[in-house]
N, C-alpha and C positions, 0 to 999 in steps of 0.2 A: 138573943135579940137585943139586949140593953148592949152589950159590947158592940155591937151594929152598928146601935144607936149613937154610939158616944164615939165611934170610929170611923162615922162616916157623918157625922151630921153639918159639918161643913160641904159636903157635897150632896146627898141624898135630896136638897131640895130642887137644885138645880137641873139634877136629870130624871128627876122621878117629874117635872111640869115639860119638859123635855121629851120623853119619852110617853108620856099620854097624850101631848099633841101629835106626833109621830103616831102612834096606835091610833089616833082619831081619823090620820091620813091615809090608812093602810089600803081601806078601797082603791081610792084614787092611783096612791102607788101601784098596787097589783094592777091595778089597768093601763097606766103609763109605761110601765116596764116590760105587761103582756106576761104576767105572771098567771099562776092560779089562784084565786081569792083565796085570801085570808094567809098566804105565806109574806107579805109585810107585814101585818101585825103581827103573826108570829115569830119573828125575828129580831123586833122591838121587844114583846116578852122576855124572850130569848137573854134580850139586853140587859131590860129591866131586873130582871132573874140574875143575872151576873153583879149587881149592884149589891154587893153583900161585903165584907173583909172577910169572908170566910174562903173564898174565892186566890185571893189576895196570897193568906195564907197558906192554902192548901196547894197551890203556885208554886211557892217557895220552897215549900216541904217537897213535892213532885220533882220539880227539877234537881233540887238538890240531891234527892235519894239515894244515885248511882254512886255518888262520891263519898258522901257520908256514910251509909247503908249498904256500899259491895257486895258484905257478905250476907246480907238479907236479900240479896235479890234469889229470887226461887229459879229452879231448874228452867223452867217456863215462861221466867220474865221477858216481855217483850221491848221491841226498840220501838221509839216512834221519834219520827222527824218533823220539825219545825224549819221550815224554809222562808228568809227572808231576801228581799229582795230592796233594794238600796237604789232609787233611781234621783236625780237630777230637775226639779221640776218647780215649772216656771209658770206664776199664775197671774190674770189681768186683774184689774182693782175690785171687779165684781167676785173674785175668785176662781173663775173658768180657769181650766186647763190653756195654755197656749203654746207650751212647748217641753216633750218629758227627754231628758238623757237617760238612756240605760244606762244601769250600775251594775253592780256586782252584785250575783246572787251568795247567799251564804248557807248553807245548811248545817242545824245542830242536831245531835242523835240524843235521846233519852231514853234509857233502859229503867221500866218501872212494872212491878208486878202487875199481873194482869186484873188484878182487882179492882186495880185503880184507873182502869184505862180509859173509863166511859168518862170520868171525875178529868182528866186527864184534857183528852178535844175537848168536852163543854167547856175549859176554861182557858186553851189557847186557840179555838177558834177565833173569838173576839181581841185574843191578842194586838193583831196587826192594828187596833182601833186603841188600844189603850195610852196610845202618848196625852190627847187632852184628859182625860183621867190622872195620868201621873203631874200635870199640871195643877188641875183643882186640888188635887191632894196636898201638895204643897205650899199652892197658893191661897188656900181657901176652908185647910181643913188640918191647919199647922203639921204636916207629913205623916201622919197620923198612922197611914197604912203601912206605910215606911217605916215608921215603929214597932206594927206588929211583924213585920217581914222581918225585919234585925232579931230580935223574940223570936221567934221559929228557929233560926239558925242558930241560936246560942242555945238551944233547948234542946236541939237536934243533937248539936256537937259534944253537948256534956251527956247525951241519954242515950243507952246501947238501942237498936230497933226492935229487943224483945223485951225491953224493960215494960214493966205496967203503965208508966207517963206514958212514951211513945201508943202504947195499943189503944191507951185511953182515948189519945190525942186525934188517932186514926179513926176509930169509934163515932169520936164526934164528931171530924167530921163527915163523915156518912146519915149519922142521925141530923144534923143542920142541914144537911141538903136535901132530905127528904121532907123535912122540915116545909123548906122553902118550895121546893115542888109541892107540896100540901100544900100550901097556903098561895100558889099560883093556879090552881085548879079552883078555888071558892069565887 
């Protein structure tokens, strides 16, 4: 939690006042959008819950796996795809939509053991949303996440994936995210 703390405290204020006025609108939304109550706020949570550098991290480590870690991938690892889509778009001073070019779609594959697969969508779900994140990061919180994402890779590349760091490394994070799930349920 202190590493959290000191690795996101340039931004944590911003979207943690941010994302409780959102959770406060969540009725509202659910009935504007014609949802079922209570899936806006829970996907604000959702958000708020991803507000961690453990996330960040665990990203890093995830994607990277296949290339670093080959020969640890198990009989059973599976692939999963991250699809982006690149379009052209053109907004009025209020920021409406007024005109979108399609772009090019791109698709990336990830092979990652199946352990990690839940660990996995909860953190590039909200990908598609993370560009003003990589900006307060930079901008607002001296790239700090960026820091630990360099750290991961250089930890990665110098440590076999059955060494004791790596399992430790994996360990934790499973126990921080349960952690954080605990501490979203109070």
């Amino acid at each position: 939690r202190r590493l959290d703390q000191y690795y996101l405290e340039g931004i944590r204020p911003l979207t943690i006042v941010g994302s409780q006025q959102a959770i406060a609108l969540g009725p509202l939304m659910d009935e504007i959008l014609n949802q079922e109550r209570g899936t806006a706020e829970a996907q604000m949570r959702q958000e708020l819950r991803n507000l961690t550098a453990l996330y960040a991290v665990m990203g890093t480590y995830l994607l990277d796996y296949q290339d670093v870690y080959q020969d640890c991938l198990k009989p059973n690892a599976i692939q999963l795809t991250i699809t982006t889509q690149t379009d052209t778009v053109t907004k009025d001073g209020f920021g409406n939509e007024i005109n979108r070019v399609k772009g090019w779609t791109t698709k990336d594959y990830y092979k990652i053991n199946p352990e990690f697969e839940e660990y996995f969508k909860t953190i590039f779900v909200t990908a598609k949303k993370s560009g003003p994140t990589q900006m307060f990061d930079l901008f607002l919180n001296d790239g700090r996440i960026q820091q630990l994402r360099q750290g991961v890779r250089s930890v990665t590349r110098r440590m076999e994936c059955s060494s004791p760091e790596i399992k430790q490394l994996e360990e934790g994070f499973r126990a921080y995210d349960q952690d954080i799930e605990r501490r979203m349920q109070l």
